[in-house]
C-alpha positions in Angstrom: 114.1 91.5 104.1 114.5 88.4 106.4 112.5 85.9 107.6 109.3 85.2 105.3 106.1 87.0 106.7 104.6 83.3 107.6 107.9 82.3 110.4 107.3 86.5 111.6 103.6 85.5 112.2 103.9 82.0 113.5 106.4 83.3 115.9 104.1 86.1 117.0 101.2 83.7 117.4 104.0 81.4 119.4 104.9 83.8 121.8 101.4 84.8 122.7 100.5 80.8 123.6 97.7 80.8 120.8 96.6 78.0 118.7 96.1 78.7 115.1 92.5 77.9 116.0 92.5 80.3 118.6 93.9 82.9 116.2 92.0 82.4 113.4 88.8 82.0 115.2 89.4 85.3 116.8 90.3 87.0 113.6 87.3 85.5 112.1 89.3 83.8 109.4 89.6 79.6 108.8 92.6 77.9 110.3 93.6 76.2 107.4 94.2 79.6 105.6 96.2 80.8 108.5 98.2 77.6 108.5 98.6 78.3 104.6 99.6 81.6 105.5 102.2 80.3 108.1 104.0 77.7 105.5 104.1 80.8 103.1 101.7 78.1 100.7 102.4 79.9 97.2 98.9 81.5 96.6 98.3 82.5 100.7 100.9 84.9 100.3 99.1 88.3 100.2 96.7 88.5 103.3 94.3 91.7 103.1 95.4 94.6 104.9 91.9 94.6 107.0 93.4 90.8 108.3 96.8 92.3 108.8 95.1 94.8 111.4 93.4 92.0 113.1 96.3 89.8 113.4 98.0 93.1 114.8 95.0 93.6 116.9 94.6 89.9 118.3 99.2 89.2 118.8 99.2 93.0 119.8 101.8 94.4 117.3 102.2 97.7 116.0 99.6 97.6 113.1 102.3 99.4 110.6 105.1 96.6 111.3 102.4 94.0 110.7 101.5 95.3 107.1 104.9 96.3 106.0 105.9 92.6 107.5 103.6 91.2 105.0 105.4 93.0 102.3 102.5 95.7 102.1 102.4 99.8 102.4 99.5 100.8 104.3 96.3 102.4 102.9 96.8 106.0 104.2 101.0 106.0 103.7 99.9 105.0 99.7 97.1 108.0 99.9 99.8 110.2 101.3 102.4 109.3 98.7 100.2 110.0 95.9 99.2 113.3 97.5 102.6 114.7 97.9 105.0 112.7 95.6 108.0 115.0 96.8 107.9 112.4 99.9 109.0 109.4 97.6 112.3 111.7 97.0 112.6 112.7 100.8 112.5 108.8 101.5 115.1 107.9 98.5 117.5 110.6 99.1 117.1 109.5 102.8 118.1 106.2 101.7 120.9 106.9 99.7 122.2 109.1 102.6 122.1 105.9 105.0 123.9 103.8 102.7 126.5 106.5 101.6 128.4 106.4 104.9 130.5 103.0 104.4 129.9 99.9 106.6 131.1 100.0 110.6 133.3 96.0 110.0 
């Protein structure tokens, strides 16, 4: 996957010009957690998806990167998966498809 969702979000929070005050204070959260959140702190890992929509909100990022950034499926996607499980093939087999080509070196 990359960078860990705490660099993704600091560098969001960067590029807008906001403090981690500013952020937090807008979000309605304390700026130590979002700090702890930024260092990827083990414990402050998993931020709840209602924050992950305000920090999408407030650095104005799509709302579905921001979640799936934070290692997370959104709400309605996991509803829809558990409605219609033929998806989970259509996604695997889609998958398998992209990988099956070879690599372009």
């Amino acid at each position: 996957m990359g960078k860990s969702f705490g660099k993704f979000l600091r560098r969001l929070r960067k590029q807008k010009k906001k403090t981690q005050r500013d952020l937090a204070r807008e979000i309605g959260v304390n700026y130590t957690y979002l700090s702890k959140v930024e260092n990827d702190t083990p414990g402050f890992s998993t931020v709840s998806e209602r924050t992950l929509y305000k920090l999408a909100g407030a650095l104005d990022v799509d709302s579905d990167e921001m979640i799936t950034r934070a290692g997370k499926v959104p709400s309605d996607v996991k509803r829809m998966l558990v409605d219609d499980f033929s998806l989970i093939k259509e996604i695997r087999d889609r998958n398998a498809g992209d990988s099956a080509g070879g690599t372009d070196d």
